[in-house]
N, CA, C and O atoms as a GROMACS GRO file, in nm:
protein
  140
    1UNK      N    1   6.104 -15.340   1.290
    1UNK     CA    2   6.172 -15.289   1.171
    1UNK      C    3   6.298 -15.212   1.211
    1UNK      O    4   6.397 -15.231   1.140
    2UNK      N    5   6.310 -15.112   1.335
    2UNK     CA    6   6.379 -15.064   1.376
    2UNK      C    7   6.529 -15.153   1.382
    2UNK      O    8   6.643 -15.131   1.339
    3UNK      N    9   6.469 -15.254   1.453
    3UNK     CA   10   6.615 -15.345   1.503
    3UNK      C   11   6.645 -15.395   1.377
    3UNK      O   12   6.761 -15.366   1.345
    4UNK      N   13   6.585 -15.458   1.293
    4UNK     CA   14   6.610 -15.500   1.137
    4UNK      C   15   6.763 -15.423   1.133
    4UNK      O   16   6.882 -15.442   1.160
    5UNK      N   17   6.638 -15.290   1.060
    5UNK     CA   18   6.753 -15.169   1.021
    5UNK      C   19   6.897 -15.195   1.092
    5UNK      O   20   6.995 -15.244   1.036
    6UNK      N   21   6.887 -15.152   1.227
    6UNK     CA   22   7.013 -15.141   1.269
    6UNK      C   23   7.114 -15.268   1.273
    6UNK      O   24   7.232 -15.245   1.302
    7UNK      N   25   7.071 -15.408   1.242
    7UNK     CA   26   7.168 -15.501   1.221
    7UNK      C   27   7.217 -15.474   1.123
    7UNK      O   28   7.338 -15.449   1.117
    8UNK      N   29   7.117 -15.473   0.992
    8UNK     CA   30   7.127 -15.463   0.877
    8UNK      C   31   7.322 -15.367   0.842
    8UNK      O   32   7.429 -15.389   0.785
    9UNK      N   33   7.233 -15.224   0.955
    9UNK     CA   34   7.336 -15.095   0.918
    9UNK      C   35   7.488 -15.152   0.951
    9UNK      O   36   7.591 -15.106   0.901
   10UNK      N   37   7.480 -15.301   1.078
   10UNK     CA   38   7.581 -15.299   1.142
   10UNK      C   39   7.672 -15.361   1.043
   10UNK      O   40   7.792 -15.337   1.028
   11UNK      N   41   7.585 -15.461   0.968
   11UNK     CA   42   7.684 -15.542   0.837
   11UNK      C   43   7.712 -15.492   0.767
   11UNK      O   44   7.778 -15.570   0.698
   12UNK      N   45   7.713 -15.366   0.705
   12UNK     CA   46   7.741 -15.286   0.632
   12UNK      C   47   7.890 -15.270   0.591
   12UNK      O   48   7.913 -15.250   0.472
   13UNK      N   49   7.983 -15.275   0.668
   13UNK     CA   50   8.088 -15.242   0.710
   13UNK      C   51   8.210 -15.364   0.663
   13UNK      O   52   8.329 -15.356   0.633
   14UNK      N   53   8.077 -15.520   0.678
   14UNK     CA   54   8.157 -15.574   0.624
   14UNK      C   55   8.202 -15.665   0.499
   14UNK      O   56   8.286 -15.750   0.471
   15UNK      N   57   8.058 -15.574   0.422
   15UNK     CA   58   8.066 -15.590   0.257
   15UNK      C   59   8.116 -15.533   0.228
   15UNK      O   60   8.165 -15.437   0.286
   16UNK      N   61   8.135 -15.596   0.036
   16UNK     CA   62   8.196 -15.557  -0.035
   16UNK      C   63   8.175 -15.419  -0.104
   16UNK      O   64   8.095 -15.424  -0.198
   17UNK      N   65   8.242 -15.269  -0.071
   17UNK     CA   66   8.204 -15.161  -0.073
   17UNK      C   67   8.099 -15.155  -0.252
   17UNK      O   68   8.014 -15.077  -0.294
   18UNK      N   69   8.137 -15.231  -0.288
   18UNK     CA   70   8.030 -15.179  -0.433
   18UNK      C   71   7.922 -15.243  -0.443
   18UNK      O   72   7.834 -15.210  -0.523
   19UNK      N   73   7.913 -15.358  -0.353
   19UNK     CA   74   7.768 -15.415  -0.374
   19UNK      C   75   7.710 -15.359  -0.249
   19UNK      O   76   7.588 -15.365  -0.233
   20UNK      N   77   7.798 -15.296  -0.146
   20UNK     CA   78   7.706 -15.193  -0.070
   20UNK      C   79   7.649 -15.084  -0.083
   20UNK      O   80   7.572 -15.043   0.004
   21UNK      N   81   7.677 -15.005  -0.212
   21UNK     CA   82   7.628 -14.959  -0.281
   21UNK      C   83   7.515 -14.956  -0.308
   21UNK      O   84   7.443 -14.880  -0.243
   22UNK      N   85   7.444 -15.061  -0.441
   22UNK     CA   86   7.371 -15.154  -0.454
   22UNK      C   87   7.311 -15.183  -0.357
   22UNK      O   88   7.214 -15.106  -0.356
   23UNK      N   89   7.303 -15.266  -0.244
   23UNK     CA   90   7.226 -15.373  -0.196
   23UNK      C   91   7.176 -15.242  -0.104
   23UNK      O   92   7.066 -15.248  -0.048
   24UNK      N   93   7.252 -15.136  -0.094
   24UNK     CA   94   7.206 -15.038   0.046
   24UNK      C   95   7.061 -14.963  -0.002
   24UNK      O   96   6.952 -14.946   0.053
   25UNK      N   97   7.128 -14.919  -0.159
   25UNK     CA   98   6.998 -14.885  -0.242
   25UNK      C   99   6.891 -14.919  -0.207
   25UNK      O  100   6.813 -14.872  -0.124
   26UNK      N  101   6.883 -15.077  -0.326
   26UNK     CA  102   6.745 -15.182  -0.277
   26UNK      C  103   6.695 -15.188  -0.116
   26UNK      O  104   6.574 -15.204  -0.097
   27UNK      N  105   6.786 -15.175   0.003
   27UNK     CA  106   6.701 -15.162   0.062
   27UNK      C  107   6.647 -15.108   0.150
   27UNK      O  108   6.599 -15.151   0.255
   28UNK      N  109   6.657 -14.925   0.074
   28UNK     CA  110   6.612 -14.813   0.174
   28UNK      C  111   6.531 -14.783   0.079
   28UNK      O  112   6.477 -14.673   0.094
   29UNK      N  113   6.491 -14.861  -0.049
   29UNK     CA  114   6.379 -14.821  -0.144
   29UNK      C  115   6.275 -14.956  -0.082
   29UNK      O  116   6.158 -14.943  -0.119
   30UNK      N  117   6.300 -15.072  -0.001
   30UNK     CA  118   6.243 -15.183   0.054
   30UNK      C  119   6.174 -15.108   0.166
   30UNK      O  120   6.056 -15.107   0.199
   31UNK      N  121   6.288 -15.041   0.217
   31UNK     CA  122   6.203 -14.978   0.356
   31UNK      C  123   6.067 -14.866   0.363
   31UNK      O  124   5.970 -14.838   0.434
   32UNK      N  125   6.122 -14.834   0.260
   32UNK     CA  126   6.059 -14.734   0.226
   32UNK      C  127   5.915 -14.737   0.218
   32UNK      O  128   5.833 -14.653   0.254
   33UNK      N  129   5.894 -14.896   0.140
   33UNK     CA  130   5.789 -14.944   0.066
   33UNK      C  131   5.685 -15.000   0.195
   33UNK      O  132   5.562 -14.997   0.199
   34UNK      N  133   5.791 -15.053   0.304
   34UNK     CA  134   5.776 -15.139   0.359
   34UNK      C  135   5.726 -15.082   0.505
   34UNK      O  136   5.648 -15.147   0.574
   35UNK      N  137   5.766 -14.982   0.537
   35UNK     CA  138   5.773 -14.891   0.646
   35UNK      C  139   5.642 -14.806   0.616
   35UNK      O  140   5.610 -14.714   0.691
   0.00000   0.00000   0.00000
């Protein structure tokens, strides 16, 4: 899950700032669930 996360964090950077927003939301409420 760890490494997940940190790819995840690495793409971050190269979305679109408002659906990173959004999508970052959904999925630290995923991790959350999930973790």
């Amino acid at each position: 899950m760890v490494f997940r996360r940190t790819c995840l964090i690495q793409l971050f950077p190269f979305m679109n700032k408002e659906l990173n927003r959004d999508i970052s939301t959904m999925l630290v409420a995923a991790m959350m669930f999930h973790d």
